[in-house]
N, C-alpha and C positions, 0 to 999 in steps of 0.2 A: 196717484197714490197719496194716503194721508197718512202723516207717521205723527203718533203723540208721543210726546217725550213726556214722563212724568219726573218731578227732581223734589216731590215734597219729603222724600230721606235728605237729603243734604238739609244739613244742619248748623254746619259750621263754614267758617272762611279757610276754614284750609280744607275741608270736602270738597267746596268750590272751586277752591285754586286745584284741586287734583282732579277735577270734574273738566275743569275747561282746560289743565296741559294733556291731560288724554283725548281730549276730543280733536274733529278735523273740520275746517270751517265748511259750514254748511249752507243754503240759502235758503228762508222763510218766503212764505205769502201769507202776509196778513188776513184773515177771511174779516175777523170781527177786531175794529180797531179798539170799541172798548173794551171787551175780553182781554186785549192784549195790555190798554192803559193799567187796568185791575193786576196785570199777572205782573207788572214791571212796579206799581204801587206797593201790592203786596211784597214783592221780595224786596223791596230797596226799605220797606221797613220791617221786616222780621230778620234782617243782617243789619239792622241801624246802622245805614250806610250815612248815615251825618256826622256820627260820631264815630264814624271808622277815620285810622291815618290812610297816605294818602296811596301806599300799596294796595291798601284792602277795598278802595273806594274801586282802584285799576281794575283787580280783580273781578270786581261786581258789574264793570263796565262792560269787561267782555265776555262774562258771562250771559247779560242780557243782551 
């Protein structure tokens, strides 16, 4: 079964943080490693996780 998640609504760090305390851990298989380097690129900077504290950095963590 292939399930896509799509999360390009989430917009903010508290969508996020309410995106990942509702969800339940789940398990991935990579198909395409750099599809996946792009998707962890892109959101760690459209959330400027550099210049996030270090709650919001946690957040970002296990969200991806």
């Amino acid at each position: 079964m292939i399930v896509r998640l799509h999360t390009q609504r989430l917009q903010t760090i508290d969508e996020i943080r309410a995106f990942v305390a509702a969800s339940q851990a789940a398990d991935f298989a990579i198909t395409d490693r750099d599809q996946a380097h792009r998707f962890i690129s892109q959101t760690l900077r459209r959330f400027g996780y550099a210049r996030r504290g270090r709650a919001d950095k946690g957040v970002l963590r296990r969200y991806l």
